[in-house]
C-alpha positions in Angstrom: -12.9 -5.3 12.4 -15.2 -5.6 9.7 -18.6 -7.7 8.9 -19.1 -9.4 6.3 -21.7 -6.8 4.4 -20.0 -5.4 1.2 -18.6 -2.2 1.6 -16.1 0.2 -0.5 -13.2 1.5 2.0 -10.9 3.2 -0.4 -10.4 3.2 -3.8 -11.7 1.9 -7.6 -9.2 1.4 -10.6 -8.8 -0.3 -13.7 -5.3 -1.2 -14.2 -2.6 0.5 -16.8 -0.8 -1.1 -20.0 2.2 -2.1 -21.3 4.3 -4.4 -23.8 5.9 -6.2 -20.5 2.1 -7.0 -20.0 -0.4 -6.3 -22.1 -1.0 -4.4 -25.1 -2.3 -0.8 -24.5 -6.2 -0.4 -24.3 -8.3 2.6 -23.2 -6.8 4.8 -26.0 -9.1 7.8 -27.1 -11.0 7.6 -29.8 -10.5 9.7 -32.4 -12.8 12.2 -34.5 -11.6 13.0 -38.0 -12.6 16.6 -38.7 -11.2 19.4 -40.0 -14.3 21.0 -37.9 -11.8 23.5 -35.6 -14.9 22.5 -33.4 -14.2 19.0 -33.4 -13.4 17.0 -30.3 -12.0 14.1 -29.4 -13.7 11.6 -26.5 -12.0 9.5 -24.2 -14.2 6.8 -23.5 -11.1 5.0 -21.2 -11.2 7.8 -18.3 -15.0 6.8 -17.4 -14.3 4.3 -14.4 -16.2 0.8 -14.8 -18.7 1.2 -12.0 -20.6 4.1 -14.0 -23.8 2.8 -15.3 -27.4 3.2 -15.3 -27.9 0.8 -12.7 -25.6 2.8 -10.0 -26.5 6.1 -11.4 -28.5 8.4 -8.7 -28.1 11.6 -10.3 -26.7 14.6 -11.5 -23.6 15.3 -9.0 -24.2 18.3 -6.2 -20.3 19.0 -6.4 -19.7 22.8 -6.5 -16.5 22.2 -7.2 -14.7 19.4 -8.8 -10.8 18.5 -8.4 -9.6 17.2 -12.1 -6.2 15.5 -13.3 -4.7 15.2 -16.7 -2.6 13.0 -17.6 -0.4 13.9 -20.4 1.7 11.6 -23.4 4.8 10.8 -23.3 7.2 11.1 -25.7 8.0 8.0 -26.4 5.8 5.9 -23.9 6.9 2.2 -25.3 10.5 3.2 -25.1 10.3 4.4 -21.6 8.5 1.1 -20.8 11.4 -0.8 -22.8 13.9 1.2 -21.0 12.4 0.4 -17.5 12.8 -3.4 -18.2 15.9 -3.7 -19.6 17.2 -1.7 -16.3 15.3 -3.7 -13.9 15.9 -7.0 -14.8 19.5 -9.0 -14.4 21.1 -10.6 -17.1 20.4 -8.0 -19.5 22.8 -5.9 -21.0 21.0 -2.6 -19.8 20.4 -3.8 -16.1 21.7 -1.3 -13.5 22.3 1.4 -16.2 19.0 4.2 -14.8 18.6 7.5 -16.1 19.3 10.7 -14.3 15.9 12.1 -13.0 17.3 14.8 -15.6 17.7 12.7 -18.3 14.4 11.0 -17.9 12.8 13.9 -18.1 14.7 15.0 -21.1 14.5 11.6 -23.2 10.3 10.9 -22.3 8.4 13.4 -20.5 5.9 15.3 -22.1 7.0 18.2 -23.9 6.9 21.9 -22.5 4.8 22.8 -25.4 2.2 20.0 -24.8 1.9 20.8 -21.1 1.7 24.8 -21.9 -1.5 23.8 -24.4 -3.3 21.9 -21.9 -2.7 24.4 -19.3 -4.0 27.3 -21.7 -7.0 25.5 -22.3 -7.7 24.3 -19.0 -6.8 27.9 -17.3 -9.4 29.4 -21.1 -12.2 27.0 -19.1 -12.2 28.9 -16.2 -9.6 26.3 -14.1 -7.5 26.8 -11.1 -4.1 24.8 -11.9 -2.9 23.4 -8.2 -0.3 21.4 -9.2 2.4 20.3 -11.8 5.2 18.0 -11.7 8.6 18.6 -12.8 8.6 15.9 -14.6 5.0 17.6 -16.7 3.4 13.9 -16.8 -0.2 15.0 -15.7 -1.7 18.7 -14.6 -4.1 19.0 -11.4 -6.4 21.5 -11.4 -9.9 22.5 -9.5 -12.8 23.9 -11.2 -16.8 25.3 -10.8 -18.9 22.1 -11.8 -20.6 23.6 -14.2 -17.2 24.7 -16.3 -15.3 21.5 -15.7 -18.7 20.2 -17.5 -18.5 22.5 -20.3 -14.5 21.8 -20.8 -14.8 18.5 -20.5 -18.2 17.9 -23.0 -19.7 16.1 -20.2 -21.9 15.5 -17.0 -20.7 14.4 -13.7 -23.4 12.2 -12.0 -23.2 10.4 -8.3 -23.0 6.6 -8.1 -23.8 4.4 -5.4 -21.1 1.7 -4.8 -21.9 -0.9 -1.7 -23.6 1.6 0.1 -20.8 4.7 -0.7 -21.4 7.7 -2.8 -19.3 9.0 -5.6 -18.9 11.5 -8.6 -18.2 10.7 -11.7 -18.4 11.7 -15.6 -21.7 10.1 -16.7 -20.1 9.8 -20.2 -16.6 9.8 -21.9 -15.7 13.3 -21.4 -14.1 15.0 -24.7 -11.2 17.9 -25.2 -11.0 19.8 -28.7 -8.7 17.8 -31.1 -6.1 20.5 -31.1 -5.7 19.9 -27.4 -6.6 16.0 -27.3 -3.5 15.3 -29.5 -1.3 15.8 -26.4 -3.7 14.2 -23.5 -3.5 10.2 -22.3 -6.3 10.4 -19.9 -8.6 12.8 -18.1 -9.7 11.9 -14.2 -13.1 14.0 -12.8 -15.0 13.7 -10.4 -14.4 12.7 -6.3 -14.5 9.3 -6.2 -10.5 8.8 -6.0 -10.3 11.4 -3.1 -13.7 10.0 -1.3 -12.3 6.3 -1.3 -8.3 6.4 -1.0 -7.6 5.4 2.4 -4.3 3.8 4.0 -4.5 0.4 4.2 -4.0 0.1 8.4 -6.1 -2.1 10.5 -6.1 -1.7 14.6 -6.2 -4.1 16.8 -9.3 -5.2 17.3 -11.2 -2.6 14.9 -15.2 -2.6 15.2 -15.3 -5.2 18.4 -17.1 -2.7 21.0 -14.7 -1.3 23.3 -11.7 -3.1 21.6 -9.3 0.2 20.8 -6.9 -0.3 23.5 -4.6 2.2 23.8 -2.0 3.3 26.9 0.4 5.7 27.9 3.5 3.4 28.3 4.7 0.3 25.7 2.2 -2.7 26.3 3.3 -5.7 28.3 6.5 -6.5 29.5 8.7 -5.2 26.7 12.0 -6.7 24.9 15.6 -6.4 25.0 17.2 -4.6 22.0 18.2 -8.0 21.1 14.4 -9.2 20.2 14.3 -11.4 23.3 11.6 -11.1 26.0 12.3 -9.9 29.4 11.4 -11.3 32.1 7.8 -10.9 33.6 8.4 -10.6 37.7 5.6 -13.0 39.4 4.1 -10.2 41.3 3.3 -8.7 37.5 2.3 -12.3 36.2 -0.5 -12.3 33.1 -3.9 -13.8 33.4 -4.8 -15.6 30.7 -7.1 -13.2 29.1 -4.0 -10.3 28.5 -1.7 -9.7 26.1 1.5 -11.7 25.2 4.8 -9.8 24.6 6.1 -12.9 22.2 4.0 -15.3 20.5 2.7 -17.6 23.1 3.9 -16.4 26.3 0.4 -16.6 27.5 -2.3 -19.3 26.9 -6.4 -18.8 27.5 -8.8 -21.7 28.0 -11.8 -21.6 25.5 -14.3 -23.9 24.3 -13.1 -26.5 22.0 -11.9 -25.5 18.6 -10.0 -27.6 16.4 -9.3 -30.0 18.5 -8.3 -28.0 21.4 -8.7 -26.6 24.2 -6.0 -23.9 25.1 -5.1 -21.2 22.7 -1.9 -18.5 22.6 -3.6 -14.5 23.9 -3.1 -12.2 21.1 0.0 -10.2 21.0 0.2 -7.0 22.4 1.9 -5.4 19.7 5.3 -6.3 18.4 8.4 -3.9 19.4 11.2 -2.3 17.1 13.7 -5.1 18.8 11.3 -7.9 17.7 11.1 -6.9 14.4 14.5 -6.7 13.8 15.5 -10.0 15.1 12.1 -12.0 13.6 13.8 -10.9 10.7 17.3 -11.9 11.3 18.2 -8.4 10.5 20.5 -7.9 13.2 23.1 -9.9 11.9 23.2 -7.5 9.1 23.1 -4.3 11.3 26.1 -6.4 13.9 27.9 -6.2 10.4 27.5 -2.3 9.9 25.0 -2.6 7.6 21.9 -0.6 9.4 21.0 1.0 6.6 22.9 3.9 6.3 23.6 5.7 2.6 20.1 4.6 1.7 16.7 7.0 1.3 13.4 5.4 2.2 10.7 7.6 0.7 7.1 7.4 2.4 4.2 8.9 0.9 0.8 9.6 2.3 -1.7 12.2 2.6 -1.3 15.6 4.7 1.8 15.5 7.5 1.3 14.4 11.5 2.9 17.6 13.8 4.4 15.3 15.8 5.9 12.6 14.0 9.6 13.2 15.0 8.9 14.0 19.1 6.6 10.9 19.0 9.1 8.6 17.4 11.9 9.5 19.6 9.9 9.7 22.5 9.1 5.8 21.6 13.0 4.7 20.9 13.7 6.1 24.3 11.1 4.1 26.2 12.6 0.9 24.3 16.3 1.9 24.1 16.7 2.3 20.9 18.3 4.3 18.4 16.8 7.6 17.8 15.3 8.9 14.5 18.4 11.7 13.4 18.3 11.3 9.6 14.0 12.1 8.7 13.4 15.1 5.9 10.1 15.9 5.4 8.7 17.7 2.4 4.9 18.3 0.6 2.0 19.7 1.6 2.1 22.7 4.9 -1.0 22.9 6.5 -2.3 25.7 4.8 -2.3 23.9 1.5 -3.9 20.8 2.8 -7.6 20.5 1.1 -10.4 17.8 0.9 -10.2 17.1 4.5 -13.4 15.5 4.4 -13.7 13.9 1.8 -10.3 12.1 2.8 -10.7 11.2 6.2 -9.0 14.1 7.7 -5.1 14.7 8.5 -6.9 12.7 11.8 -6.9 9.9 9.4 -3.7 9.4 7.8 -1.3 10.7 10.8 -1.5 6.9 12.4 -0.8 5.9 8.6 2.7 7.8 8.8 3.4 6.6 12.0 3.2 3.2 10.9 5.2 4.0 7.8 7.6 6.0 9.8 8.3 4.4 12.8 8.6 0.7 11.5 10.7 1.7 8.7 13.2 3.6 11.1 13.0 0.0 13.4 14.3 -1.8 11.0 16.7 0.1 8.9 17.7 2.0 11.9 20.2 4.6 10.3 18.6 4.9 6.5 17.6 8.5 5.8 14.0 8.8 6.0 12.1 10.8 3.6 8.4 11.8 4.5 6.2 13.3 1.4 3.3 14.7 2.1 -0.1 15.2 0.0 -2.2 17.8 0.4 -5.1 15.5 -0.8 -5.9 12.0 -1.0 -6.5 12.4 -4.9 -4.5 14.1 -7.6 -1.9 15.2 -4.1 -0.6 11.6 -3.8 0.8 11.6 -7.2 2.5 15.2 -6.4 3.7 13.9 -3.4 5.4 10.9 -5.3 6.6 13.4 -8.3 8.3 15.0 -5.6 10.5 12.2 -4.7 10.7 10.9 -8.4 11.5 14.3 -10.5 14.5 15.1 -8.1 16.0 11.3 -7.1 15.2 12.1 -3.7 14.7 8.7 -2.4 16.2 5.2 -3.5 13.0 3.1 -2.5 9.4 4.8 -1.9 7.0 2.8 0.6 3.0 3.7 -0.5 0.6 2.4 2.0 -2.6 3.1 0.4 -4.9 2.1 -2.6 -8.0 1.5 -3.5 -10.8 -1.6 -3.9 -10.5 -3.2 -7.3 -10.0 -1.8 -11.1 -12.1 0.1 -11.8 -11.1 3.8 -12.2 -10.6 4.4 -16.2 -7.9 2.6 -18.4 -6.6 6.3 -19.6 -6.1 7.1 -16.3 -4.2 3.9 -14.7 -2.4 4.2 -18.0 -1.2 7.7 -16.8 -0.5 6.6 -13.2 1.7 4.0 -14.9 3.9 5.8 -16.7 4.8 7.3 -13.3 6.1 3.9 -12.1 7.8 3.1 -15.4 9.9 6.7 -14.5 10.7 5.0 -10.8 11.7 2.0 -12.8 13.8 3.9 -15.2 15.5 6.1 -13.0 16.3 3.1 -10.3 13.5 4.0 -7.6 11.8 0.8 -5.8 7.9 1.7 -6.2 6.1 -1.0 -3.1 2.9 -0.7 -2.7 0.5 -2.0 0.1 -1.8 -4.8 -1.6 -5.3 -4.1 0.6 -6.8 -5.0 3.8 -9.7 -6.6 2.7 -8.5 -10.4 1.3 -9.7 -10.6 -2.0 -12.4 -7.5 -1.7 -15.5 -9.5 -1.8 -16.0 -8.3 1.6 -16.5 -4.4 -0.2 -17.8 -5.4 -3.6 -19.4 -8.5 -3.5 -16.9 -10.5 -6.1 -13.3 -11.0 -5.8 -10.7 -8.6 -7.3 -7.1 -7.4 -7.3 -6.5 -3.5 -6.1 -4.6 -1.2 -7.9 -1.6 0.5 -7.7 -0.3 -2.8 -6.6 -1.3 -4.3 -9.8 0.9 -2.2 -12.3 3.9 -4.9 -13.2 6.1 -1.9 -12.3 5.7 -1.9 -8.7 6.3 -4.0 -5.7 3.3 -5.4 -4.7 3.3 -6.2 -0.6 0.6 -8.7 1.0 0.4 -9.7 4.6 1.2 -12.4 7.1 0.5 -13.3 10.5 4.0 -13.5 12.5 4.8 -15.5 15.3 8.1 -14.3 17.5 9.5 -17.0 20.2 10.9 -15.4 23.7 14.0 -14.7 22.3 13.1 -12.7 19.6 13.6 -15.5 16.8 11.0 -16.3 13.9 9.0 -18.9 14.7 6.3 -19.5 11.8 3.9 -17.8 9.7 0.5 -18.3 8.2 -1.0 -15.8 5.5 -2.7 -12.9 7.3 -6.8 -13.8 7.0 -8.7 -13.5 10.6 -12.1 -14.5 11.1 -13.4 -14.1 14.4 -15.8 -16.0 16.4 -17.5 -14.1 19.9 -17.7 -16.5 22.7 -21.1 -16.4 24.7 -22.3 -18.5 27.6 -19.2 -21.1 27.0 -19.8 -21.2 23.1 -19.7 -19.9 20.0 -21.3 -17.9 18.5 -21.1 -19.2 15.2 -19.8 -22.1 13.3 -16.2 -22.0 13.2 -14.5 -20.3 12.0 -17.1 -17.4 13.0 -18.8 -15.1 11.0 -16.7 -11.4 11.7 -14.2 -10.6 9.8 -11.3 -9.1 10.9 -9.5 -7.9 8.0 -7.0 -9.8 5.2 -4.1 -9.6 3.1 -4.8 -8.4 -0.5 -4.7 -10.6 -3.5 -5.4 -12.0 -6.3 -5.3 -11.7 -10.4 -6.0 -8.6 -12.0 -8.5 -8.5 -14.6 -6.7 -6.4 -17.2 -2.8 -6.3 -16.7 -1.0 -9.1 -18.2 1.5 -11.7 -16.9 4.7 -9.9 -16.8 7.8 -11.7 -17.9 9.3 -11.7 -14.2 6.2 -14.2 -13.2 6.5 -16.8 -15.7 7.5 -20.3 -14.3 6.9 -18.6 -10.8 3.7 -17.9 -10.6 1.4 -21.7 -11.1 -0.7 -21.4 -14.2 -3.4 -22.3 -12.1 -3.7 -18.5 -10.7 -2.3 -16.6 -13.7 -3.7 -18.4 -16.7 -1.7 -19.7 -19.7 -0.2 -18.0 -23.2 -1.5 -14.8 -23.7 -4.7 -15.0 -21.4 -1.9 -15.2 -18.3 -2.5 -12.4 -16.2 -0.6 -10.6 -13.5 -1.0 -11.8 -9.9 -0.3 -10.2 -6.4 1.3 -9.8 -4.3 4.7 -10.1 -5.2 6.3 -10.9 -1.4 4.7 -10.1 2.0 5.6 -9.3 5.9 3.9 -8.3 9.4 0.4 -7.3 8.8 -2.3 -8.9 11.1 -2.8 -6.4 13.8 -3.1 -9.8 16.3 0.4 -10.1 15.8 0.9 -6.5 15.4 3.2 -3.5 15.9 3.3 -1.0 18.9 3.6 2.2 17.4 3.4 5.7 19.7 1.3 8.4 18.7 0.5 11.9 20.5 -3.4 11.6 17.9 -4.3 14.9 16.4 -7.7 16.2 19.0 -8.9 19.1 16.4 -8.1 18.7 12.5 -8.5 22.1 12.0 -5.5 23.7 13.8 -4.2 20.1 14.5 -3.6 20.4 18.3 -2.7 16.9 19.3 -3.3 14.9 22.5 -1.0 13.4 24.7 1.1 10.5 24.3 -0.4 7.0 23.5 0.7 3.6 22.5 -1.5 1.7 20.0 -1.4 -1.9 18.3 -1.6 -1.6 14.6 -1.3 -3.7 11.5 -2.3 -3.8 8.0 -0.6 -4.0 4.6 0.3 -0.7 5.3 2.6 -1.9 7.9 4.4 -4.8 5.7 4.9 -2.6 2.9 7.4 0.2 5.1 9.3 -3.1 6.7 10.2 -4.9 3.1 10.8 -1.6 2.1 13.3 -1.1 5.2 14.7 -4.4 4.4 15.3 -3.9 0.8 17.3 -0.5 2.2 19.6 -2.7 4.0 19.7 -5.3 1.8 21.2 -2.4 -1.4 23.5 -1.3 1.5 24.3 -5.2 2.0 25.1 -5.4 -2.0 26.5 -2.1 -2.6 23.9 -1.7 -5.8 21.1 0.2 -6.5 18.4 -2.6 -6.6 16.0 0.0 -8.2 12.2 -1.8 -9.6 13.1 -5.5 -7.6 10.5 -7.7 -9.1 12.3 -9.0 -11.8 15.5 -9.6 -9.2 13.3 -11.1 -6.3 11.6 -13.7 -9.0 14.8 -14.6 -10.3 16.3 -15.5 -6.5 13.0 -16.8 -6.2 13.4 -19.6 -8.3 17.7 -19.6 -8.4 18.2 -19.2 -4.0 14.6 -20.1 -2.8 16.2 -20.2 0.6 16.2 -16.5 0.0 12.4 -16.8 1.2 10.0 -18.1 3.8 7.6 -19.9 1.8 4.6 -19.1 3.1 2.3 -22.3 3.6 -0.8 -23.3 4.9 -0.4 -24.9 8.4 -1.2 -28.8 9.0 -3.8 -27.9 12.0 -5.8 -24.4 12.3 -3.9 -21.9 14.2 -6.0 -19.7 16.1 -5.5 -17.1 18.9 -7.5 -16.0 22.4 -8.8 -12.2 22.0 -10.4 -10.2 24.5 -11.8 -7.0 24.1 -10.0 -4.4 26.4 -13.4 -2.5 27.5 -16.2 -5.1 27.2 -14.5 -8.2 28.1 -16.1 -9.7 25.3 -13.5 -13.2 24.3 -13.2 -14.0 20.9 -11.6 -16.9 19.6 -9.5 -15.7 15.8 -9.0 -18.2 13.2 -6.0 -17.4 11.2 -4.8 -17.9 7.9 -8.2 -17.0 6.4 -8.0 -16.0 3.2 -11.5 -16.5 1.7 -10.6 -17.1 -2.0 -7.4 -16.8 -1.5 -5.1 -19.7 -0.6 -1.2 -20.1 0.9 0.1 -23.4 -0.8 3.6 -24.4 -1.3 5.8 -22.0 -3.7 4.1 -18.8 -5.1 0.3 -17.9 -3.0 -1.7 -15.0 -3.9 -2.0 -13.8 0.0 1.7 -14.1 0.3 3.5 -14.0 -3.3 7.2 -15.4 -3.0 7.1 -15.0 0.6 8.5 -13.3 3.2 12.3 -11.9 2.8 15.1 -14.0 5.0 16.8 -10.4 4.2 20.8 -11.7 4.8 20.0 -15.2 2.6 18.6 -12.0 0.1 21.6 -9.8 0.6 24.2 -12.3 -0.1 22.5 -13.7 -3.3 22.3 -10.9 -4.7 25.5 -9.9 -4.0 26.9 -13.0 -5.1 24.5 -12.6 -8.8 26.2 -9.1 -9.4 29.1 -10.2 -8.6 
């Protein structure tokens, strides 16, 4: 739970380019020299929040972890190609390239990528990593070299109370080099402030993280319904409910009432199957089965198999058979710290993991590993990409804003236009923090979820009747009110927040085609000031309406012992964006096509099947919920649906996008379309 001080959590960007959007910016400039000393600068790779102003001083790095990104070959034909494939109607649509043939037809050349690496290993750099595909280089360097290559000066910057490095001015390559480079990334501000984007239950209410050694309250049937409570076991008012309003607290007044539902417990595997309607699908044989779900994050949990089927066995479900991991081993994991240690992330993949295997019970599950939370996540996706391994990728993490470099989002793009072409699903979690001005003090979209070719996944607060059914949702938003002596606190709706679906419109990525006459003119703009808006659909986030996940938690990150066996309540972005991806696995199996880059598909059935969709809209009364801190006792009345800035509204929301998928209304139109 977080106050309402600005802060920076994870990440900083400016967002990539391209002719579905906007024309390309951020290109370096050139020197015109026949000088073989000349060089070439690349004003585009400095991230926004470098200025005088923020500047604190010359960087105490020893060593500094570098990317570059390299040209394609023919970067406005790959991002023609990636369209034309993606979007139905057109004469291209279904018709991907071979990870092969991608590779063949745009990625940099051989040549190109043995120049940079001659110069870069001439500098005095380590190279740690290269794709297949040869899009970007990452390498590690002495400070004082990756200076000297670079023609520049890495300073530290003070961002809402977090430091970061940074090049204190465009750094520059020799033009006989530059010729082949898109954008350069220094510094450690992309590994300092990537984090997942997962909230817990209760996070930063004093003794709020409630954990136990068996599944919380009184369980499901594999159908989704609840079972019965026996009397002897009944509830008080101030405990958990297993199903949305099974359980009712008294608190002071509040809209008009008196008596509010206890906050869930944590959602089961069961539950979100049947919330979802999903069953019917899987009671048809389609369960997911023929389909790869890729999940990146950073560094690998030891445990993540035993702890998963250790959970399906406690709730009678199927167990996790088909998961393949690959990336990082521990000896190659680096910039622990600066990450938030392999401590950090392994709840992350046990999010990802074990809701995606709930819902898509029999889909192939294929875990990536980084060994970094910097240039290692774009390995770990390369991985999946150069080789086809996976048919849809779920990425829970991101970071706060823009504001990294246009060069440089620009190069991360052009490894979601080689998703697109090659028929991958790329969705991304859209942030926990609402619209950011919680972290930096003015509303902004986050990137990756920005880049037109990706998924973009916000968040909802769920609520599940007794027998497993969906009842309603509101967009995920909670603000949090502390009850003392019989009052509030505060004026409702309180003044802690407690975490929010991400949003909003981007400040440098245009409206792609796929939004037009969805998203209202009153969010995007008009003509050619529109802009792109997220997110693009949403699920299960709020960690008041959470998911139980079970997790043996890593006790010593060094030689990652782990503890024993605990149950947690979780939610976050990070948990919507593995269950749309789930769904979108069964809903390919369901169509018997590969569904590749959905946006332009989901906005076309957005406007053609609408009943393909919850709509997402804001409630005629407040909904709110009874919360009480496991430890302290503390009660806390949370006001839902609070989205600051951004608003749910009839049709198209920027906390919610088109909504939330009715996955066999989904399945069938799209069926029916490609008929």
């Amino acid at each position: 739970m977080r106050s309402r001080s600005p802060r920076l959590k994870r990440g900083l960007t400016i967002a990539g380019m391209t002719t579905l959007s906007v024309a390309m910016v951020g290109l370096a400039s050139t020197t015109s020299s026949a000088d073989p000393g000349a060089r070439r600068s690349f004003p585009g790779s400095v991230p926004a929040f470098v200025s005088a102003a923020n500047d604190v001083g010359a960087s105490s790095d020893t060593t500094v972890e570098g990317e570059v990104y390299l040209d394609l070959q023919d970067e406005v034909g790959a991002q023609r190609l990636a369209t034309a494939v993606s979007t139905p109607g057109n004469a291209s649509y279904g018709k991907y390239l071979t990870p092969a043939q991608w590779i063949k037809r745009f990625a940099p050349t051989k040549a190109d990528l043995a120049s940079v690496k001659k110069y870069l290993k001439q500098s005095g750099m380590t190279i740690t990593a290269i794709p297949a595909s040869r899009e970007y280089v990452v390498f590690r360097g002495p400070a004082d070299e990756v200076d000297a290559a670079f023609g520049t000066a890495l300073h530290n910057y003070r961002i809402d109370g977090t430091t970061v490095s940074a090049p204190s001015k465009a750094p520059t390559l020799p033009v006989s080099v530059a010729g082949k480079v898109l954008g350069i990334s220094l510094g450690n501000a992309r590994s300092k402030l990537t984090r997942p984007s997962s909230v817990r239950q209760g996070e930063g209410v004093p003794g709020a993280q409630r954990s136990s050694t068996g599944v919380q309250g009184s369980g499901a049937t594999t159908s989704g319904a609840a079972k019965a409570t026996p009397r002897s076991q009944a509830a008080t008012t101030s405990q958990c409910s297993t199903y949305y309003g099974e359980y009712k607290a008294t608190m002071p007044s509040a809209y008009g009432r008196t008596k509010f539902p206890t906050f869930v417990c944590g959602y089961l595997p069961s539950q979100l199957r049947s919330a979802g309607n999903v069953d019917r699908l899987i009671n048809s044989g389609y369960d997911g089965s023929g389909v790869t779900v890729g999940i990146v994050d950073a560094y690998a949990s030891p445990t993540i198999v035993q702890d998963t089927n250790d959970y399906m066995r406690a709730v009678y479900e199927p167990l996790m058979s088909r998961f393949t991991q690959i990336g990082a081993k521990p000896a190659d994991f680096s910039d622990e710290a600066l990450c938030g240690y392999p401590s950090g992330w392994q709840t992350e993949e046990t999010i990802d993991v074990q809701s995606a295997h709930s819902v898509a019970p029999d889909a192939h599950i294929l875990y990536s590993g980084a060994f970094n939370c910097g240039g290692g996540m774009d390995i770990a996706l390369s991985a999946i990409l150069d080789h086809g391994r996976a048919d849809l990728v779920s990425n829970s993490y991101g970071y706060t804003g823009e504001a990294v470099g246009n060069d440089v989002i620009r190069g991360q793009q052009n490894i979601h236009i080689q998703a697109a072409g090659t028929g991958i699903g790329l969705y991304f979690s859209s942030g926990d923090d609402g619209d950011d001005t919680v972290d930096l003090g003015y509303p902004a979209a986050n990137w990756p979820a920005t880049s037109p070719y990706v998924t973009a996944v916000g968040g909802t607060s769920e609520a599940i009747n007794a027998r497993g059914g969906y009842k309603s949702e509101v967009g995920w938003g909670d603000q949090l009110d502390k009850v003392v002596n019989g009052k509030y606190s505060s004026p409702l709706p309180g003044d802690t927040y407690g975490g929010g679906a991400g949003g909003g419109v981007s400040t440098v990525i245009a409206e792609p085609e796929y939004q037009r006459g969805v998203v209202p003119t009153s969010l995007s703009g008009k003509g050619n000031k529109a802009s792109r808006v997220i997110p693009d659909v949403a699920d299960l986030a709020d960690p008041y309406t959470g998911f139980q996940i079970a997790i043996r938690p890593i006790t010593d990150d060094s030689t990652l012992a782990t503890g024993d066996l605990e149950y947690q309540t979780w939610g976050g972005t990070s948990l919507a964006s593995p269950i749309v991806a789930a769904k979108m696995a069964i809903t390919q199996q369901r169509t018997g096509q590969q569904l590749g880059f959905a946006n332009p598909a989901l906005y076309q059935q957005a406007k053609a099947h609408p009943g393909a969709f919850h709509d997402i809209v804001t409630p005629a009364a407040p909904q709110a919920l009874s919360y009480t801190s496991a430890k302290s006792g503390n009660l806390y009345l949370v006001t839902l649906n609070q989205g600051g800035t951004l608003k749910t509204r009839t049709g198209y929301d920027d906390i919610t996008g088109i909504g939330s998928l009715k996955t066999p209304n989904l399945a069938a139109a799209l069926g029916s379309s490609q008929d």
